[in-house]
mmCIF file of the N, C-alpha and C atoms, coordinates in Angstrom:
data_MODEL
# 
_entry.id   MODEL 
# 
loop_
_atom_site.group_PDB 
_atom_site.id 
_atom_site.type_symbol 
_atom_site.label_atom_id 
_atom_site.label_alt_id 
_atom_site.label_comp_id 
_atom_site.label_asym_id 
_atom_site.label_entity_id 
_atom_site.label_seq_id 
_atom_site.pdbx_PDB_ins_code 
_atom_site.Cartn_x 
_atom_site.Cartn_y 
_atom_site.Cartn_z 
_atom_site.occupancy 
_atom_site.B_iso_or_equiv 
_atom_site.pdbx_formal_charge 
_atom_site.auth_seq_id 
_atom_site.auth_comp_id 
_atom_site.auth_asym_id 
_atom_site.auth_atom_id 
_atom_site.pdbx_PDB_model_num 
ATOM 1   N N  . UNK A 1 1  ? -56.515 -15.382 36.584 1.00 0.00 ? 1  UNK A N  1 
ATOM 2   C CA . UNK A 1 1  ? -55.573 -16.180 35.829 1.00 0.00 ? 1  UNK A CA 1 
ATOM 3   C C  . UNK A 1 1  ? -54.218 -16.114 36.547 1.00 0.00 ? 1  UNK A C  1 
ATOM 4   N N  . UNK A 1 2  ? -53.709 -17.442 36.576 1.00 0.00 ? 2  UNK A N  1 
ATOM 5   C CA . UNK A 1 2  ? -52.815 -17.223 37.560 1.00 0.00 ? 2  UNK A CA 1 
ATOM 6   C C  . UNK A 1 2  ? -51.152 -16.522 36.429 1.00 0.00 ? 2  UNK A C  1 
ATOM 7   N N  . UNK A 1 3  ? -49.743 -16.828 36.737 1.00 0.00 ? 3  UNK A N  1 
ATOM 8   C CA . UNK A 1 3  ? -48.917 -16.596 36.353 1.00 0.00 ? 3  UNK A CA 1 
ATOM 9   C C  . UNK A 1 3  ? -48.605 -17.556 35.318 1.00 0.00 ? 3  UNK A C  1 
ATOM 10  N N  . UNK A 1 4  ? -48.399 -18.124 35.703 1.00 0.00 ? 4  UNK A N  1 
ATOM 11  C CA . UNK A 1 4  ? -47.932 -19.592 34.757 1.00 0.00 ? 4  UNK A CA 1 
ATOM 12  C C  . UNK A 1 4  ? -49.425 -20.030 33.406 1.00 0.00 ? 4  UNK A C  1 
ATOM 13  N N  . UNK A 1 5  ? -50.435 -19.694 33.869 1.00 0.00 ? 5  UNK A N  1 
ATOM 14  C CA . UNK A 1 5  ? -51.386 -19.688 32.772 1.00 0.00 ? 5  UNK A CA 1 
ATOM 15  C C  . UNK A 1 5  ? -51.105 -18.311 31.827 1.00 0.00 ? 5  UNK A C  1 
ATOM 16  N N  . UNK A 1 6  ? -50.849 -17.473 32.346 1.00 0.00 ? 6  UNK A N  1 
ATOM 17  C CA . UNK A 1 6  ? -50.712 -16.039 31.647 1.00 0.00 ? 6  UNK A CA 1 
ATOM 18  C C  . UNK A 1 6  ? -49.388 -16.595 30.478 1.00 0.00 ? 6  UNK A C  1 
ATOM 19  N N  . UNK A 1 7  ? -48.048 -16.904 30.929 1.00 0.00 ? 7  UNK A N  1 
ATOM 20  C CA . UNK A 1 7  ? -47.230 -17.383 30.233 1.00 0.00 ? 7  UNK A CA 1 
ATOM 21  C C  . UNK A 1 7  ? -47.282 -18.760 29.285 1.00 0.00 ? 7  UNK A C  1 
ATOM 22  N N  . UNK A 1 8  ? -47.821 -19.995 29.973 1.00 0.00 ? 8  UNK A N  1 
ATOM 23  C CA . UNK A 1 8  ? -48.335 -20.858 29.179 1.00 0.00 ? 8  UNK A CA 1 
ATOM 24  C C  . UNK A 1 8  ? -49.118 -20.294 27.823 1.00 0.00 ? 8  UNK A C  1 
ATOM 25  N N  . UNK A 1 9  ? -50.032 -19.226 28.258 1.00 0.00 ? 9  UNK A N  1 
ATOM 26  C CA . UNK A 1 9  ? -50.855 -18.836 26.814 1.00 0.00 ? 9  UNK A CA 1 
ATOM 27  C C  . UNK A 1 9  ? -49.901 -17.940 25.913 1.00 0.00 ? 9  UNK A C  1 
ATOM 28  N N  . UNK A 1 10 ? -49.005 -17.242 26.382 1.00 0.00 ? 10 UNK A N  1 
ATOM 29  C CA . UNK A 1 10 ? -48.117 -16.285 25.782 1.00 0.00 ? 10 UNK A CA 1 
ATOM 30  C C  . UNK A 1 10 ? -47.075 -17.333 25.034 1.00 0.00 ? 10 UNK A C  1 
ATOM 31  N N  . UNK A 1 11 ? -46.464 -18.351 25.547 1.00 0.00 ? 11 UNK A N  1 
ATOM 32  C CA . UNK A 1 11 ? -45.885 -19.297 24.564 1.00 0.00 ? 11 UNK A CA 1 
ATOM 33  C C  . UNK A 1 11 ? -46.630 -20.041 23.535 1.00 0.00 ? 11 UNK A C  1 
ATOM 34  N N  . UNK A 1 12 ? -47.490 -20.441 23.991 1.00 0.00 ? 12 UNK A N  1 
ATOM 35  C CA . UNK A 1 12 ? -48.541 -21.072 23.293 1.00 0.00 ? 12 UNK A CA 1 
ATOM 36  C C  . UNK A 1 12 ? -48.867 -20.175 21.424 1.00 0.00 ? 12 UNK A C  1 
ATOM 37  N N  . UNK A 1 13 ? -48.902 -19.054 22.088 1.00 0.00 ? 13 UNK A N  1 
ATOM 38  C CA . UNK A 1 13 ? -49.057 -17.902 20.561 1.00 0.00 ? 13 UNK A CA 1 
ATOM 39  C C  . UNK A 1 13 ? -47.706 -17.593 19.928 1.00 0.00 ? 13 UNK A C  1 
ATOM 40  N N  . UNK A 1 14 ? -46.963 -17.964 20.362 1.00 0.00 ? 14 UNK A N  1 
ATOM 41  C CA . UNK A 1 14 ? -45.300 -17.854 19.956 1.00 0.00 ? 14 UNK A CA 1 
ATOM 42  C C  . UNK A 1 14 ? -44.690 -18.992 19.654 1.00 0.00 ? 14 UNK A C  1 
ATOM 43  N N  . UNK A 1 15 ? -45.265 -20.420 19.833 1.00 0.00 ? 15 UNK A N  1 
ATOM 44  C CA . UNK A 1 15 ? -45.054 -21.072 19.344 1.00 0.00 ? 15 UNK A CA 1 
ATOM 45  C C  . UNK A 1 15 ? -45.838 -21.540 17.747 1.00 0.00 ? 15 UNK A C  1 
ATOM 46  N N  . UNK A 1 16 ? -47.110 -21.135 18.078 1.00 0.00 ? 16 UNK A N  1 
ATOM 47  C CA . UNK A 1 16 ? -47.786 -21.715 16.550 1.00 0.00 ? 16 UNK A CA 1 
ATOM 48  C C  . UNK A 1 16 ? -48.467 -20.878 15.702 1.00 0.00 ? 16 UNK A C  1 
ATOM 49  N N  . UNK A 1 17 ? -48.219 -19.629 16.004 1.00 0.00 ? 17 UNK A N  1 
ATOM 50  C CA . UNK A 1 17 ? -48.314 -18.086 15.017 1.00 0.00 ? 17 UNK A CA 1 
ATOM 51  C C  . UNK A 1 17 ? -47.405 -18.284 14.307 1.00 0.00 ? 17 UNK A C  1 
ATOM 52  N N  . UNK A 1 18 ? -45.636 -18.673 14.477 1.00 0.00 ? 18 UNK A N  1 
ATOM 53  C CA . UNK A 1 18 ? -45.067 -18.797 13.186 1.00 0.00 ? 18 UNK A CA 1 
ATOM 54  C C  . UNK A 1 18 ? -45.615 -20.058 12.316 1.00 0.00 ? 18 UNK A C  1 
ATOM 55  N N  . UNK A 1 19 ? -45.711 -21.164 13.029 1.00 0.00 ? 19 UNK A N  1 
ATOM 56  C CA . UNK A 1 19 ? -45.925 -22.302 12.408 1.00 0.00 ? 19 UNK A CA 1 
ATOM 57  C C  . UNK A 1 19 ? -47.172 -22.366 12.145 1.00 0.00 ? 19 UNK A C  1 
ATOM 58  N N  . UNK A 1 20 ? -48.174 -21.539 12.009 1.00 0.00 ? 20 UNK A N  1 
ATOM 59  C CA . UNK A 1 20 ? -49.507 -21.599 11.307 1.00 0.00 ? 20 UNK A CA 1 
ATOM 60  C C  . UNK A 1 20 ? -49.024 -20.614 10.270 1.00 0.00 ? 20 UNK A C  1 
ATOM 61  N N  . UNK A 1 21 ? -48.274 -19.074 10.162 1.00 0.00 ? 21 UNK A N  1 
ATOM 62  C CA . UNK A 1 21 ? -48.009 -18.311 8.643  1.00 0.00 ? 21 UNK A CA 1 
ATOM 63  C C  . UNK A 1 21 ? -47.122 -19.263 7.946  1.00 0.00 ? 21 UNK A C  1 
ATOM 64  N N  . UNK A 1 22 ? -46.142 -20.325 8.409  1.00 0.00 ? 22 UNK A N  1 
ATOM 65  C CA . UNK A 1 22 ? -45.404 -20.900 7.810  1.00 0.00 ? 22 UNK A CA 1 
ATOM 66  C C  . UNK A 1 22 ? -46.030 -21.904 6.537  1.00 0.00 ? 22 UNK A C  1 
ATOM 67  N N  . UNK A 1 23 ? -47.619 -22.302 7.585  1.00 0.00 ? 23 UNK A N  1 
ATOM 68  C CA . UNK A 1 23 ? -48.574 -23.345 6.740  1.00 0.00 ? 23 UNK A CA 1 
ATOM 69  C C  . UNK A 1 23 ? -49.088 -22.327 5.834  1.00 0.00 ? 23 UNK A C  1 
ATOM 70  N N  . UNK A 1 24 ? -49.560 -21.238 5.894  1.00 0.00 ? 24 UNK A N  1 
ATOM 71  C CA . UNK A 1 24 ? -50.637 -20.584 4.774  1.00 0.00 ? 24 UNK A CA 1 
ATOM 72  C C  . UNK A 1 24 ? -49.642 -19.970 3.826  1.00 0.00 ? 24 UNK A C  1 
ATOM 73  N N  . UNK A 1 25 ? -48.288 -19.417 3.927  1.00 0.00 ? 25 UNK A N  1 
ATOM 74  C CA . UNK A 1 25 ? -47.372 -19.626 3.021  1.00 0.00 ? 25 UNK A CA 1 
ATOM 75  C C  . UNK A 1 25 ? -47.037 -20.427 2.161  1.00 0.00 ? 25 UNK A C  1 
ATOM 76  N N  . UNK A 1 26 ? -47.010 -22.053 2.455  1.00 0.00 ? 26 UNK A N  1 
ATOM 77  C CA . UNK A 1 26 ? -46.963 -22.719 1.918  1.00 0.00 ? 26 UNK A CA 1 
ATOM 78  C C  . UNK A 1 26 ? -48.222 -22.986 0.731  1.00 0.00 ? 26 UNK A C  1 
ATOM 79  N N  . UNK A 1 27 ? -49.416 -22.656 1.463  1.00 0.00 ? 27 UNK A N  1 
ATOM 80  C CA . UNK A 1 27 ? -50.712 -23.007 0.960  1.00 0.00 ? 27 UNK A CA 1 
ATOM 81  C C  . UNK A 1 27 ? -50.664 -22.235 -0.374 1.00 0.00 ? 27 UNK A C  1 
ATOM 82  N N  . UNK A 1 28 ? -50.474 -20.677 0.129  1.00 0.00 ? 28 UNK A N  1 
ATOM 83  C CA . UNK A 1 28 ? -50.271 -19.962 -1.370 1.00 0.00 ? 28 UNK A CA 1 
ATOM 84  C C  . UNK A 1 28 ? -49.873 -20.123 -2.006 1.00 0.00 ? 28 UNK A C  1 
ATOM 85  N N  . UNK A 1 29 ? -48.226 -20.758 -1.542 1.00 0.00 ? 29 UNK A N  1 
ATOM 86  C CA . UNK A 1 29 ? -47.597 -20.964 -3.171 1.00 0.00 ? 29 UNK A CA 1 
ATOM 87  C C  . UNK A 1 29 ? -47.898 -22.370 -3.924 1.00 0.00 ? 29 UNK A C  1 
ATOM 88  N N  . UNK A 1 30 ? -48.524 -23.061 -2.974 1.00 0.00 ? 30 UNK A N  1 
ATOM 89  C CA . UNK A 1 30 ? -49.321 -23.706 -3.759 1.00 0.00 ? 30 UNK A CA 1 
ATOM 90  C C  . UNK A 1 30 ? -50.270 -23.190 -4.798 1.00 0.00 ? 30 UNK A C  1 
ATOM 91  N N  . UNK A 1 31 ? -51.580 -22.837 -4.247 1.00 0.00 ? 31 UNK A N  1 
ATOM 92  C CA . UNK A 1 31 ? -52.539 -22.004 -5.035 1.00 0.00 ? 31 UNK A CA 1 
ATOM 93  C C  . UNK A 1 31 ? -51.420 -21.299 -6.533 1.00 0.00 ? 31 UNK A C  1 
ATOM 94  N N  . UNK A 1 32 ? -50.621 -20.867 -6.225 1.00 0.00 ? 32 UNK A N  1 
ATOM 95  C CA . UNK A 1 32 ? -49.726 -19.577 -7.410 1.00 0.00 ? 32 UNK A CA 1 
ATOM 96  C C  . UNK A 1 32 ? -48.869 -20.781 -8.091 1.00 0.00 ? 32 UNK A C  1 
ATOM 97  N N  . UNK A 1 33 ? -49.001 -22.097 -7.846 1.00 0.00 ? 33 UNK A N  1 
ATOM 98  C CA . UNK A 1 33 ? -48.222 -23.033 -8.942 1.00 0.00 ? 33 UNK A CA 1 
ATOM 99  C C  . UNK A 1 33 ? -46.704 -23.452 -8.450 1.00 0.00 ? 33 UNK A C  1 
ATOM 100 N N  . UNK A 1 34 ? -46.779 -22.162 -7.417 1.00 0.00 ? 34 UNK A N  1 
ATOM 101 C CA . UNK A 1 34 ? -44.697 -22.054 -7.087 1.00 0.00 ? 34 UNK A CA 1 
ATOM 102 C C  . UNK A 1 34 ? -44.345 -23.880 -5.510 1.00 0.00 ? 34 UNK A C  1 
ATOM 103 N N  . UNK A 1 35 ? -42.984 -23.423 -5.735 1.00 0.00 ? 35 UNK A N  1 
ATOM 104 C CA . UNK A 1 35 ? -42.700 -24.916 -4.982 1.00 0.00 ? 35 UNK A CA 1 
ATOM 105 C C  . UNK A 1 35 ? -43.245 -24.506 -3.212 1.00 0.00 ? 35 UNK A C  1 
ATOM 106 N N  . UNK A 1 36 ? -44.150 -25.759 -2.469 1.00 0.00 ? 36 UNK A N  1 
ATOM 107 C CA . UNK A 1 36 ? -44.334 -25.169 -1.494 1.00 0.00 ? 36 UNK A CA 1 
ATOM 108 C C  . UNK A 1 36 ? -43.516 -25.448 -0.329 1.00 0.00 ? 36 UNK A C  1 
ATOM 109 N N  . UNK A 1 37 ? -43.412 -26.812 -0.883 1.00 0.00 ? 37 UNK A N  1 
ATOM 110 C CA . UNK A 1 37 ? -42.839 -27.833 0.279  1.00 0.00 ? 37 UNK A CA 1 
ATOM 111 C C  . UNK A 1 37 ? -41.872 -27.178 1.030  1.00 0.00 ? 37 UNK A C  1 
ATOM 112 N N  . UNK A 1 38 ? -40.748 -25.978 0.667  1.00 0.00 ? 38 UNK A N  1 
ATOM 113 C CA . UNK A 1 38 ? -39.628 -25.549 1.550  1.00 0.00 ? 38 UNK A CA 1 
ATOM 114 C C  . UNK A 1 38 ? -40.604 -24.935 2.908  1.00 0.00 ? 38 UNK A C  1 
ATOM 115 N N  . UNK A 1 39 ? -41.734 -24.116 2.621  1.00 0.00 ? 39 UNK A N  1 
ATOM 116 C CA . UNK A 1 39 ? -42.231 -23.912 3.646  1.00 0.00 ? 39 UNK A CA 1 
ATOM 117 C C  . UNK A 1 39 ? -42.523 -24.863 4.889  1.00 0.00 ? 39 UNK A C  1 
ATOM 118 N N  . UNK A 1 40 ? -43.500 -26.479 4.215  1.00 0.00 ? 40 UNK A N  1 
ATOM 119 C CA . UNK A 1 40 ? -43.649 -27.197 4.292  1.00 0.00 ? 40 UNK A CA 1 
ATOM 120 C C  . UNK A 1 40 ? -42.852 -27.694 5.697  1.00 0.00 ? 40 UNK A C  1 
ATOM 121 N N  . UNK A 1 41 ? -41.557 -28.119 4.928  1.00 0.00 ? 41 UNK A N  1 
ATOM 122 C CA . UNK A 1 41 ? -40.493 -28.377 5.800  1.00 0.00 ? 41 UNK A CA 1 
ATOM 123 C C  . UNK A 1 41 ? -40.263 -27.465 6.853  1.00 0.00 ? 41 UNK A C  1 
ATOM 124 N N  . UNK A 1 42 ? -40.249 -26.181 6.548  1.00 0.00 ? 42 UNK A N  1 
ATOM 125 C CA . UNK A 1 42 ? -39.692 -25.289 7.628  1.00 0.00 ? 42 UNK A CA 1 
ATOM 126 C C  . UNK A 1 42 ? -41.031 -25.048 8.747  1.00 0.00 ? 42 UNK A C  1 
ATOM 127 N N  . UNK A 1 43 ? -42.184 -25.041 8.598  1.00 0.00 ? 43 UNK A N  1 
ATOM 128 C CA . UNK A 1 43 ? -43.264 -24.981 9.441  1.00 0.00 ? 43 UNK A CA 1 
ATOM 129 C C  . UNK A 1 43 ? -42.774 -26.338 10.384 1.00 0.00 ? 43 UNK A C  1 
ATOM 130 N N  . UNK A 1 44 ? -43.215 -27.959 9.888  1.00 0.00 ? 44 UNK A N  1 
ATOM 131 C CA . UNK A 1 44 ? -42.761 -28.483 10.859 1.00 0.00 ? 44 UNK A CA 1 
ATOM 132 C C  . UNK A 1 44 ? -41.616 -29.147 11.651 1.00 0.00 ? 44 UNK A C  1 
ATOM 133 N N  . UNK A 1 45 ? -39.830 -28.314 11.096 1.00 0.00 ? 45 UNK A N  1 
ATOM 134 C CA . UNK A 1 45 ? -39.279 -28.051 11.389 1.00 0.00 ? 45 UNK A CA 1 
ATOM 135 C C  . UNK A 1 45 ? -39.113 -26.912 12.903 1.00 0.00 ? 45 UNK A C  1 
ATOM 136 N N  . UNK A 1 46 ? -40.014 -26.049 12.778 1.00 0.00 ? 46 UNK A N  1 
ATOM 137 C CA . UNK A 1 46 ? -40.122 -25.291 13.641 1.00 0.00 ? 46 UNK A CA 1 
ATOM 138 C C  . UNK A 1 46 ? -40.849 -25.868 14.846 1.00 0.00 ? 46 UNK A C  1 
ATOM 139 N N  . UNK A 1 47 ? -41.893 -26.521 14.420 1.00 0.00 ? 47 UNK A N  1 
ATOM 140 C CA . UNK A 1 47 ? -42.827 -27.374 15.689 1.00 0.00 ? 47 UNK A CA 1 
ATOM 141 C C  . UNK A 1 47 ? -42.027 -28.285 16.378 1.00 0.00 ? 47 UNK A C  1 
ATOM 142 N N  . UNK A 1 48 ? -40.877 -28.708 15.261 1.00 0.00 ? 48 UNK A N  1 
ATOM 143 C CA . UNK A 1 48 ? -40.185 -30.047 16.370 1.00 0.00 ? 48 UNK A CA 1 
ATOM 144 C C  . UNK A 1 48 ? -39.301 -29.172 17.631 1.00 0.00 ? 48 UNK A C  1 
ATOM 145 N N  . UNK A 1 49 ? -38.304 -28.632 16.558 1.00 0.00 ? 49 UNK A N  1 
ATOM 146 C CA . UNK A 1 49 ? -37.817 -27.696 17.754 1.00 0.00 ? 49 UNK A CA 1 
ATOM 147 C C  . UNK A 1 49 ? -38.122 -26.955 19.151 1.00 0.00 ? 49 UNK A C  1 
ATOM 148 N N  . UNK A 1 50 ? -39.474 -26.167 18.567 1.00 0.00 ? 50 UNK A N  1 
ATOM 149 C CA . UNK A 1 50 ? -39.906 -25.498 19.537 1.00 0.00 ? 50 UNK A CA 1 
ATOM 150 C C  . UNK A 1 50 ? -40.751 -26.601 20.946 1.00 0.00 ? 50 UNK A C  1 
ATOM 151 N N  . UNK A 1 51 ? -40.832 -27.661 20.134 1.00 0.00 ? 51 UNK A N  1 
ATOM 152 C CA . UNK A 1 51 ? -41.550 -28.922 21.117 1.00 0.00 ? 51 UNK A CA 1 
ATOM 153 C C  . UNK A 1 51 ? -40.206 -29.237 22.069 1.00 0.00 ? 51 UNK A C  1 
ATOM 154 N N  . UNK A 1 52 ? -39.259 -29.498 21.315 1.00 0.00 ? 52 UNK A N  1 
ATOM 155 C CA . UNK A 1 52 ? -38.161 -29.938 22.076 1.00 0.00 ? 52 UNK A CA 1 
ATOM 156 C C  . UNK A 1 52 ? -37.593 -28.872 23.313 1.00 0.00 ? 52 UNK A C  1 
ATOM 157 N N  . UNK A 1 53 ? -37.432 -27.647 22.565 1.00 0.00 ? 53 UNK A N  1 
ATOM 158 C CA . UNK A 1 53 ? -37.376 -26.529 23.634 1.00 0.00 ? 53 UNK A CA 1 
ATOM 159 C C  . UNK A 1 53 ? -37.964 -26.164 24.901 1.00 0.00 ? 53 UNK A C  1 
ATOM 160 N N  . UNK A 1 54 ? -39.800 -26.765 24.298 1.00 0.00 ? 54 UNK A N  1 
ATOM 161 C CA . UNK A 1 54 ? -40.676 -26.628 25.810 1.00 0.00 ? 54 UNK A CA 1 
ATOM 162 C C  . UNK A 1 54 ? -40.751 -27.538 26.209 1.00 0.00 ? 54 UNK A C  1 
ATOM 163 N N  . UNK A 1 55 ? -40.129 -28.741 26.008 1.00 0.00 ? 55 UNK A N  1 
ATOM 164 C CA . UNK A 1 55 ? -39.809 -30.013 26.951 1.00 0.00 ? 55 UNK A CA 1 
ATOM 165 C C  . UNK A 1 55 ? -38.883 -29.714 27.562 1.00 0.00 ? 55 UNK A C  1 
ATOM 166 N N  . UNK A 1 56 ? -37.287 -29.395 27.052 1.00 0.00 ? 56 UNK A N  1 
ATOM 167 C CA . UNK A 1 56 ? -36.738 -28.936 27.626 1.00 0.00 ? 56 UNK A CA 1 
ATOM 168 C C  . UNK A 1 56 ? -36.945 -27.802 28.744 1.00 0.00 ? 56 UNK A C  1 
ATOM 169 N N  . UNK A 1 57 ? -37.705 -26.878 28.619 1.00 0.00 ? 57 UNK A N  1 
ATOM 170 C CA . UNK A 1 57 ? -37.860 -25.980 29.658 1.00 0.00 ? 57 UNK A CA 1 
ATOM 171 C C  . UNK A 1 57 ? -38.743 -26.429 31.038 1.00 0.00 ? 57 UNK A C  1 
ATOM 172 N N  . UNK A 1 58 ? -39.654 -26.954 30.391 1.00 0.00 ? 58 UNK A N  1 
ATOM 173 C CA . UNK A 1 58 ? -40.510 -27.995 31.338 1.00 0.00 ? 58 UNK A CA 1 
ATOM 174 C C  . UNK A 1 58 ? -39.921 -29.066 32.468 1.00 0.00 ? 58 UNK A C  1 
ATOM 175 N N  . UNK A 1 59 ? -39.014 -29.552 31.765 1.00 0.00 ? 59 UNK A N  1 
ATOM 176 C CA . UNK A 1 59 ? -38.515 -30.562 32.537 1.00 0.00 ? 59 UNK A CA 1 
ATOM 177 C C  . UNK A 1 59 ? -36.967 -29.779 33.549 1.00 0.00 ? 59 UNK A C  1 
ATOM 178 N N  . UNK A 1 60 ? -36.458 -29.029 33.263 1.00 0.00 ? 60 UNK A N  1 
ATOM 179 C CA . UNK A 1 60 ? -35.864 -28.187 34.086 1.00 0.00 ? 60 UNK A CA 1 
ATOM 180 C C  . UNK A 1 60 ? -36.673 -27.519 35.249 1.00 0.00 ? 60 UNK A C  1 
ATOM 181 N N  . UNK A 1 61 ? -38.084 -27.096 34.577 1.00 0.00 ? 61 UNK A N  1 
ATOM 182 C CA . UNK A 1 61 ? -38.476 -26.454 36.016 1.00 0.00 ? 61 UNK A CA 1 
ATOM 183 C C  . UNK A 1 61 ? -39.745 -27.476 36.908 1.00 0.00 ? 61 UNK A C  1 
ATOM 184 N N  . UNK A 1 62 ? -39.662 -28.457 36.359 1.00 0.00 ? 62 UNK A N  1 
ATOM 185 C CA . UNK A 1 62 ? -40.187 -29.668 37.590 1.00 0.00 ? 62 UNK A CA 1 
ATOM 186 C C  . UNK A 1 62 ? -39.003 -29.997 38.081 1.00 0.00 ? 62 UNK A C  1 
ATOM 187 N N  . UNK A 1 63 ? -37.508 -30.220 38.105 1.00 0.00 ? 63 UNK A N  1 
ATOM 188 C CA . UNK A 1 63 ? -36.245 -30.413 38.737 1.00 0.00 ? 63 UNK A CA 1 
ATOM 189 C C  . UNK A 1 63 ? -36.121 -29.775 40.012 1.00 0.00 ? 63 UNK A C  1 
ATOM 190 N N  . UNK A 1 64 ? -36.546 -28.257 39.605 1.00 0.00 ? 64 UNK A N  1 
ATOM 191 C CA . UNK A 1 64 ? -36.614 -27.271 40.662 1.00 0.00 ? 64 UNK A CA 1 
ATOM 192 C C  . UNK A 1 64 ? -37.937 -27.428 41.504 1.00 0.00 ? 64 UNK A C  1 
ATOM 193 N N  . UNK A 1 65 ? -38.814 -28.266 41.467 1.00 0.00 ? 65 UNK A N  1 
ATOM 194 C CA . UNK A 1 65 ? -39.883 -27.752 42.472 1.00 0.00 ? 65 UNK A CA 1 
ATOM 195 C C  . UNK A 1 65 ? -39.700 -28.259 43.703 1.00 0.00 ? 65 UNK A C  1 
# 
């Protein structure tokens, strides 16, 4: 495995480990009656960002090749 696959997979789990507990958070308080949607929001709140971030990082280091 080269370098960049080693890190690709290491972001990869740092990007959607929060944003998958963010979804089953939500799920529960569904199930328990309570409001879920703030999770809701904040799960794919987090995906946009973190998308934007690894575009951003992405496209900085094709600049450099």
């Amino acid at each position: 495995m080269t370098r960049e696959t080693t890190i690709a997979r290491a972001l990869l789990v740092l990007v959607f480990a929060p944003a998958g507990g963010l979804f089953g958070k939500a799920v529960a308080d569904a199930a328990q009656g309570r409001e879920w949607w703030p999770w809701l929001v904040a799960a794919l709140v987090w995906l946009v960002v973190s998308g934007l971030v690894s575009m951003a990082v992405s496209n900085r280091f094709d600049e450099h090749r």
